[in-house]
C-alpha positions as CSV (number, residue, x, y, z in Angstrom):
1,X,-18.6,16.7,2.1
2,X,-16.0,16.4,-0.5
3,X,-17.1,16.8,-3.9
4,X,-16.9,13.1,-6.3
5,X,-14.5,15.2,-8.7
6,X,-12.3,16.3,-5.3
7,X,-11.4,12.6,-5.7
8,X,-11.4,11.1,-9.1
9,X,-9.5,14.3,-10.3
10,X,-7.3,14.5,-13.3
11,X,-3.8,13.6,-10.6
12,X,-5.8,10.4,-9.5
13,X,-6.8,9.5,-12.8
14,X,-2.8,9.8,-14.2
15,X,-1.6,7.7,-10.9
16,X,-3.8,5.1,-11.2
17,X,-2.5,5.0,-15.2
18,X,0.6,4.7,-14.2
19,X,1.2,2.3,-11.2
20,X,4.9,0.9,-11.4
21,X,6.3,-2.0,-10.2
22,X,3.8,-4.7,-11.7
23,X,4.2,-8.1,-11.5
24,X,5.7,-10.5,-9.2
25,X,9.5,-11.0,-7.4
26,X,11.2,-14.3,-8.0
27,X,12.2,-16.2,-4.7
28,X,12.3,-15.6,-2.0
29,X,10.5,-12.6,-2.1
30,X,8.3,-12.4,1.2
31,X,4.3,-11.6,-0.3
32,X,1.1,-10.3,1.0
33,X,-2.6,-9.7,-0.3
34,X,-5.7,-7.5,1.1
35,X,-8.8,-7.7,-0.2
36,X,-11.9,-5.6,-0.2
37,X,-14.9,-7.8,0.1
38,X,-17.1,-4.3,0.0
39,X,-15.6,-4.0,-3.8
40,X,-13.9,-7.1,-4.8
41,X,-10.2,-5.3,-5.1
42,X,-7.1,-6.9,-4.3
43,X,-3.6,-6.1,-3.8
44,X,-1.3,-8.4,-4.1
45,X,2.5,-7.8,-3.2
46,X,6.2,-9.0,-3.5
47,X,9.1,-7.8,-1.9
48,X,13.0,-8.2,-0.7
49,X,14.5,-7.0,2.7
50,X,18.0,-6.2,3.6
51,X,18.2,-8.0,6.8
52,X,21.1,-5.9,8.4
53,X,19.4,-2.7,7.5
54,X,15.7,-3.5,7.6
55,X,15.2,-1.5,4.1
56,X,12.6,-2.7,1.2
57,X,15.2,-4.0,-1.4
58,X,12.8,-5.1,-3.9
59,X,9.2,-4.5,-4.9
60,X,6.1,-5.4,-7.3
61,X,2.9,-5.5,-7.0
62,X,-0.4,-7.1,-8.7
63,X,-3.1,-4.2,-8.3
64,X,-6.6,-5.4,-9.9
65,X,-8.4,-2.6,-7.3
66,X,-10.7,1.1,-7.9
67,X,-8.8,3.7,-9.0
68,X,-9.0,5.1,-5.8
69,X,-7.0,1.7,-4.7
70,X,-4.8,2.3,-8.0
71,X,-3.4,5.6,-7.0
72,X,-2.6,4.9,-3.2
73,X,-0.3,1.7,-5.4
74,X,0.9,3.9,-7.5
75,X,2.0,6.4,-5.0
76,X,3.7,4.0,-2.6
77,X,5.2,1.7,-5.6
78,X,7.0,5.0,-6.6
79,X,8.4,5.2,-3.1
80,X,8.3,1.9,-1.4
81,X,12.0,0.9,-2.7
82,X,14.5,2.1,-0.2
83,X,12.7,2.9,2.5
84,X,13.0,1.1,6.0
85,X,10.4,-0.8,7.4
86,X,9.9,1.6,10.3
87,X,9.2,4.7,8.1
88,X,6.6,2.6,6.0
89,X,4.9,1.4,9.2
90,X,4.9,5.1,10.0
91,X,3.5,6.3,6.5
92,X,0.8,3.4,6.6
93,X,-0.6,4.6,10.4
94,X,-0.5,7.9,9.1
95,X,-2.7,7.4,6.0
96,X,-4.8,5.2,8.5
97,X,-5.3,8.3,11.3
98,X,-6.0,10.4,7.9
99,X,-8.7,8.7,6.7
100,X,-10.3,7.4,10.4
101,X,-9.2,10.4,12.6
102,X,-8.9,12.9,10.4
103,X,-5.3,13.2,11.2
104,X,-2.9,15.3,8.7
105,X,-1.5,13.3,5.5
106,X,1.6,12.0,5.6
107,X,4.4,14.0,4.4
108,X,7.8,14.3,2.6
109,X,8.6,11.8,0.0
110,X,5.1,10.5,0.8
111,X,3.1,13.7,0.7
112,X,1.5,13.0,-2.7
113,X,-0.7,10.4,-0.4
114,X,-2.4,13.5,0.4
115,X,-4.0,13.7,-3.2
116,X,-6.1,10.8,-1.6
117,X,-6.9,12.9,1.9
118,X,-10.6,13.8,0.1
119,X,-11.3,10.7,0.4
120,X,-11.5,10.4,4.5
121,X,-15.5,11.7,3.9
122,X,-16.3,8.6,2.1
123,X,-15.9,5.6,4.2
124,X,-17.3,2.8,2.1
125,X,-14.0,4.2,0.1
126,X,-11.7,3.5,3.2
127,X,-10.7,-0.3,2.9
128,X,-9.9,0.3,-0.9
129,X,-7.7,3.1,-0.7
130,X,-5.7,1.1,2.1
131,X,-5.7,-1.8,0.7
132,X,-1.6,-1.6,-0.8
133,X,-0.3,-0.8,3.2
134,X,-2.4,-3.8,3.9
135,X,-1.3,-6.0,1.7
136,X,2.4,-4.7,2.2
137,X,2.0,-5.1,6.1
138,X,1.3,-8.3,5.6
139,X,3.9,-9.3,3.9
140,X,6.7,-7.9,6.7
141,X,4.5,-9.9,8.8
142,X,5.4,-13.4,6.7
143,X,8.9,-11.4,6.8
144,X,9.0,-11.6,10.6
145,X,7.7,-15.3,10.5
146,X,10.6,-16.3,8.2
147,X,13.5,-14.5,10.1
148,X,12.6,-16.8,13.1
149,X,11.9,-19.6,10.9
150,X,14.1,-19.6,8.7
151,X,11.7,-20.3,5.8
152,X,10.1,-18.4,2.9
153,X,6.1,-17.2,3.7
154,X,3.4,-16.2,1.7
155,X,0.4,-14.1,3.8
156,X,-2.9,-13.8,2.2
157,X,-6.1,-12.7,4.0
158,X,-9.0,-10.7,3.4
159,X,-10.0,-7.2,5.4
């Protein structure tokens, strides 16, 4: 089993010090939240599409969450902007099979999520460290919603 400083090393500690993107998009930025009833954190998001090409425009994000929960916002606020809906789907069922399956950390632009890859031997530290692709899932959810509506969405739920 991983060792406690394996995970809340000096690299976690300086990402979850340093999350970007705080705070909250004006309208009509599409929204999501996760919550960890195990811990009490919550993630709460903002973000823009470009409808033609499906690419995260815009993001921000409200992080009150474990360190643990901190860095995996930190890392994918650094990121997040730019990248197309698909690859994020990608990156978050990656980080998923990491933690669950064991599966290899995501890589590329997104390989610092592997800084969290320790973490797969705690489980009770799952639902925190996920909670960010939650809440952002959850938010292209609303997105999905709105392009058939034709309305703005807010998605909140708890995992």
């Amino acid at each position: 089993m991983a060792d406690l400083d394996d995970i809340y090393n000096l690299k976690i500690l300086e990402l979850a010090a340093a999350i970007p993107h705080t705070g909250e998009l004006p309208a009509p930025a599409l929204s999501g939240e996760a919550h960890s009833k195990l811990c009490g954190s919550t993630v709460a998001v903002s973000l823009t599409l470009d409808a033609a090409s499906d690419v995260i425009t815009g993001f921000a994000q409200n992080v009150k969450a474990c360190l643990l929960g901190q860095a995996a916002a930190s890392i994918v606020g650094r990121e997040i902007i730019g990248t197309p809906v698909a690859e994020f789907r990608d990156v978050a069922a990656t980080m998923r099979r990491m933690l669950k399956e064991n599966g290899p950390a995501p890589s590329g632009r997104w390989s610092d999520l592997a800084l969290l890859e320790p973490v797969r031997e705690y489980r009770h530290r799952h639902a925190s460290t996920l909670l960010i692709f939650d809440a952002i899932e959850r938010a292209l959810a609303a997105g999905e919603g709105v392009a058939q509506s034709g309305t703005g969405a807010t998605l909140r739920s708890a995992s």
